[in-house]
C-alpha positions as CSV (number, residue, x, y, z in Angstrom):
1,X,-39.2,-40.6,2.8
2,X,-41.6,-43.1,4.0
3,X,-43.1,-44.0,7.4
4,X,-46.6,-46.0,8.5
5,X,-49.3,-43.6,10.4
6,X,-50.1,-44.6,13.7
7,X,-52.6,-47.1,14.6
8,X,-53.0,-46.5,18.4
9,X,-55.8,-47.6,20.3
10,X,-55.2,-44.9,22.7
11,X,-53.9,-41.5,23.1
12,X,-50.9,-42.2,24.8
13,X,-49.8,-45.3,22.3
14,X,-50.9,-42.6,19.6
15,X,-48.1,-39.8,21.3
16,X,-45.6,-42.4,21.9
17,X,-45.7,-43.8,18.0
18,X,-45.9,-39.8,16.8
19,X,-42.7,-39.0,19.1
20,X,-41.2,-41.9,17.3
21,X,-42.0,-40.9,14.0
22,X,-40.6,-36.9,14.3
23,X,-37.5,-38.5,16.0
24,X,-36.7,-40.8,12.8
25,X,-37.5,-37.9,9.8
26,X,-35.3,-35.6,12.5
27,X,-32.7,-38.3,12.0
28,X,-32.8,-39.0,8.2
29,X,-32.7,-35.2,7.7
30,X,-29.6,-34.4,10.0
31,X,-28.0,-37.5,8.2
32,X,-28.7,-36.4,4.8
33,X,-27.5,-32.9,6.2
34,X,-24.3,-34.5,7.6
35,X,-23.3,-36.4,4.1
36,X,-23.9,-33.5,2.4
37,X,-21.8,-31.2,4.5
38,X,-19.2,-33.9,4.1
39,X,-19.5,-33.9,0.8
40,X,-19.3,-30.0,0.4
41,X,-16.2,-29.9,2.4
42,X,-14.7,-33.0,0.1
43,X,-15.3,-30.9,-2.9
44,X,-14.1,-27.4,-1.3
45,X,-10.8,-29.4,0.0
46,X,-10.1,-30.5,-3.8
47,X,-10.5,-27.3,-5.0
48,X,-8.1,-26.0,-2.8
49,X,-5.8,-28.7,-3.4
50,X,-6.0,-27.9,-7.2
51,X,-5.9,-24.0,-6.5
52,X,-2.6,-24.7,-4.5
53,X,-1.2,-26.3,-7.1
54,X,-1.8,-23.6,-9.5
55,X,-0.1,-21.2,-7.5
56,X,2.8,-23.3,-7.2
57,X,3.3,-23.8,-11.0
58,X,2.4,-19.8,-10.9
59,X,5.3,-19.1,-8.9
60,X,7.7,-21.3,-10.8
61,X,6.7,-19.5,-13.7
62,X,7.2,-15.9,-12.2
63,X,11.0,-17.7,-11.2
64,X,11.9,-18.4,-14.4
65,X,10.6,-14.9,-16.0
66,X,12.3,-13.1,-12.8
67,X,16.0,-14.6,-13.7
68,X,15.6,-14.2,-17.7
69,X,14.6,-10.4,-17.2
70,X,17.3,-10.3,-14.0
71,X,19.8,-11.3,-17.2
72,X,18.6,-8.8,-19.7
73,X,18.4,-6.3,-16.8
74,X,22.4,-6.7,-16.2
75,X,23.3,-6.7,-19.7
76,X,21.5,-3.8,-20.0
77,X,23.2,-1.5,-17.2
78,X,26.8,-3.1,-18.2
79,X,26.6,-1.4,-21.7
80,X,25.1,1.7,-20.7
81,X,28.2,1.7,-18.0
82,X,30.4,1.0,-21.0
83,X,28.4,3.6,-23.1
84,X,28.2,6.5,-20.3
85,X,32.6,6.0,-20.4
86,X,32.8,6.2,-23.7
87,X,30.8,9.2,-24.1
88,X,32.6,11.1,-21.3
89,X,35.8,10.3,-22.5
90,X,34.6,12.3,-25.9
91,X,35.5,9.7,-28.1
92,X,33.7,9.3,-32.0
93,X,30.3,8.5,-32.1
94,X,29.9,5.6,-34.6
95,X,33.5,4.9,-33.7
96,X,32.2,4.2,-29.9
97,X,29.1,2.1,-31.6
98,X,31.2,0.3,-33.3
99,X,33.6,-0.4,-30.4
100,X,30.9,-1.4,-27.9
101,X,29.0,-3.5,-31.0
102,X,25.6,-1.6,-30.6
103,X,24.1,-3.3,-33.8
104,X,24.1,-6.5,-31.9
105,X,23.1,-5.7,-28.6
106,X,20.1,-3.3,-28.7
107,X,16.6,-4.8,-27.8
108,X,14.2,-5.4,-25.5
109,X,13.7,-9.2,-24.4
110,X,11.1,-8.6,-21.7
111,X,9.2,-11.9,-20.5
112,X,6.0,-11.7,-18.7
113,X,4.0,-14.6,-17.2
114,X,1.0,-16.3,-18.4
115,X,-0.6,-16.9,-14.9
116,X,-3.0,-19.6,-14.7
117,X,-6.1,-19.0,-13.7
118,X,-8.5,-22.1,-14.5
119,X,-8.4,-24.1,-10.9
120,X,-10.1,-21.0,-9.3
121,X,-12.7,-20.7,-12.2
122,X,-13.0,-23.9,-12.0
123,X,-14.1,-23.6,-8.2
124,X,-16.1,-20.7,-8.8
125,X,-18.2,-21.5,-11.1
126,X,-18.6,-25.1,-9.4
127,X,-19.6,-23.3,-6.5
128,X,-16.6,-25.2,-4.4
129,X,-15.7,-21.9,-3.1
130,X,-18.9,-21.3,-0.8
131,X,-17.8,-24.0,1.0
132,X,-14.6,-23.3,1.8
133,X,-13.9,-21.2,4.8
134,X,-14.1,-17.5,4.8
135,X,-10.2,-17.1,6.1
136,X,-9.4,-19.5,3.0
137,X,-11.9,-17.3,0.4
138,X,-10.4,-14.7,1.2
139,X,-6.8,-15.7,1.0
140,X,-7.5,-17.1,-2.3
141,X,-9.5,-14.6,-3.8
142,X,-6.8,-11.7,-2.7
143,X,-4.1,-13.6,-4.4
144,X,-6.6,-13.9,-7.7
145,X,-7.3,-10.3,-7.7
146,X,-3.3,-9.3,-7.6
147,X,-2.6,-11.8,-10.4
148,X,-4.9,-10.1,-12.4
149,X,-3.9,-6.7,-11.6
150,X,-0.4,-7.4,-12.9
151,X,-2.0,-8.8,-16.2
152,X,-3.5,-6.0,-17.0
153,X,-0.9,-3.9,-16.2
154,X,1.2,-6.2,-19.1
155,X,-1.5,-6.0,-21.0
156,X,-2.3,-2.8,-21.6
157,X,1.6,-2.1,-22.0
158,X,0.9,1.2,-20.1
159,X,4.5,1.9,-19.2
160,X,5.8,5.5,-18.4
161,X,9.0,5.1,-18.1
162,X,9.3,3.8,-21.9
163,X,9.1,5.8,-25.4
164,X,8.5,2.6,-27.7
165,X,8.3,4.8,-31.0
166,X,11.2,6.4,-30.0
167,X,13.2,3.8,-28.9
168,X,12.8,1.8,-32.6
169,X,13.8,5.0,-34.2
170,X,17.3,5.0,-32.2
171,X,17.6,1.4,-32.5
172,X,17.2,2.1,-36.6
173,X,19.6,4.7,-36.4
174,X,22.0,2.8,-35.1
175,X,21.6,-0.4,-37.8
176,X,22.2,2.4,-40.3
177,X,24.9,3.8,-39.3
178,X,24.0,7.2,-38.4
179,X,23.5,6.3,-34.4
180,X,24.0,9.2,-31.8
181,X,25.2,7.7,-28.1
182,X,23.3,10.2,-26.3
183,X,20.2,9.1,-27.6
184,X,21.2,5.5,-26.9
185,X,22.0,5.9,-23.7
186,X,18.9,7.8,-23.1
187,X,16.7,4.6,-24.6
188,X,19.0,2.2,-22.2
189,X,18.5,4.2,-19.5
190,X,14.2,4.1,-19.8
191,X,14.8,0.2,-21.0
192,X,16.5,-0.4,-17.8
193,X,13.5,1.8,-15.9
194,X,11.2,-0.5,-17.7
195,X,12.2,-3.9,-16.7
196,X,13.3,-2.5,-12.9
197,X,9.4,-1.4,-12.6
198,X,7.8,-4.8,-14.3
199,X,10.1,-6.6,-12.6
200,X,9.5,-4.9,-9.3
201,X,5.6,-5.7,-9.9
202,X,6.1,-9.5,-10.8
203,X,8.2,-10.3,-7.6
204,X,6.0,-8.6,-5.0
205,X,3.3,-10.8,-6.4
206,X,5.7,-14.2,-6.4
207,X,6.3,-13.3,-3.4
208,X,2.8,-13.1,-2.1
209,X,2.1,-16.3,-4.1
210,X,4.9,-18.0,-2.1
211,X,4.1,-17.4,1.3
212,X,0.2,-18.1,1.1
213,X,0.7,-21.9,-0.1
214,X,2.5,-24.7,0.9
215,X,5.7,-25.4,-1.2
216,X,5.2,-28.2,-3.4
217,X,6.9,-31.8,-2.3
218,X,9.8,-32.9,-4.2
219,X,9.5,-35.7,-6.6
């Protein structure tokens, strides 16, 4: 910033020349202040915009793992229906495996989502988030923190209601031919547990997702 020093030839030229000098640095700073501020709130509105975006494509995700797990979920209580008559109406127990096809139909095809994350990393370590309104940090950071939560929940594959060593030991039984139907309807019975309480998880938080943005427009 530049600016010439008074040359008055009297005090009150001297004043008037030094009132006009504080009022221009006054305005060059509140200027540079104001394009700066506009430029924060630029940069904060586009990290939002991205951020939005990434919790659209978060919720399509959680759709599409929602309605393959719904599926498996439904196969799932139809044969242990199917399993729970059979057993009641005391018939053989390989002849009942065979009947209902066990071989072929025991497994677990759970899908978990991936969850993208990099559009608020992005925006935090850009610093775009200071700048966005505290209502707005918040909202954002909340729906962060639950994401996370859920992935390490799937990660650490701490599920009670599951006995993976003991489910693989029916499940061999049963491909050698020395299955018992108690024990498999025991093992459908926590796989079903299982994907109810994952599933239960994952559609709170698409459901949290899906009300705090704006849907995306159509194409």
């Amino acid at each position: 910033m530049h600016f010439e020093v008074p040359k008055a030839s009297s005090f009150k030229e001297f004043g008037g020349e030094y009132l006009m000098i504080v009022i221009s640095i006054i305005t060059a700073l509140a200027l540079e202040h104001g394009v700066q501020t506009l430029h924060h709130r630029h940069l904060a509105h586009e990290a939002g915009t991205r951020i939005d975006a990434e919790i659209q494509a978060n919720v399509r995700e959680l759709d599409q793992v929602l309605t393959h797990n719904t599926a498996e979920l439904t196969k799932l209580q139809a044969l242990r229906a199917q399993l729970l008559a059979g057993i009641q109406d005391k018939g053989g127990s390989q002849a009942l495996i065979d009947k209902l096809e066990l071989k072929n139909k025991l497994g677990l095809s759970v899908l978990t989502p991936a969850l993208r994350r990099e559009a608020w990393e992005v925006a935090v370590a850009s610093q775009a988030v200071s700048w966005m309104s505290q209502q707005e940090l918040e909202r954002y950071s909340g729906l962060y923190a639950g994401m996370r939560d859920v992935q390490m929940i799937n990660a650490s594959g701490g599920n009670n209601f599951l006995n993976g060593p003991g489910m693989m030991d029916t499940i061999s039984d049963v491909r050698m031919g020395d299955g018992d139907p108690k024990a498999i309807f025991r093992m459908l019975s926590q796989m079903i547990t299982a994907y109810s309480s994952l599933d239960g998880n994952l559609q709170a938080l698409r459901n949290d997702l899906a009300k705090s943005v704006p849907p995306a427009p159509h194409s």
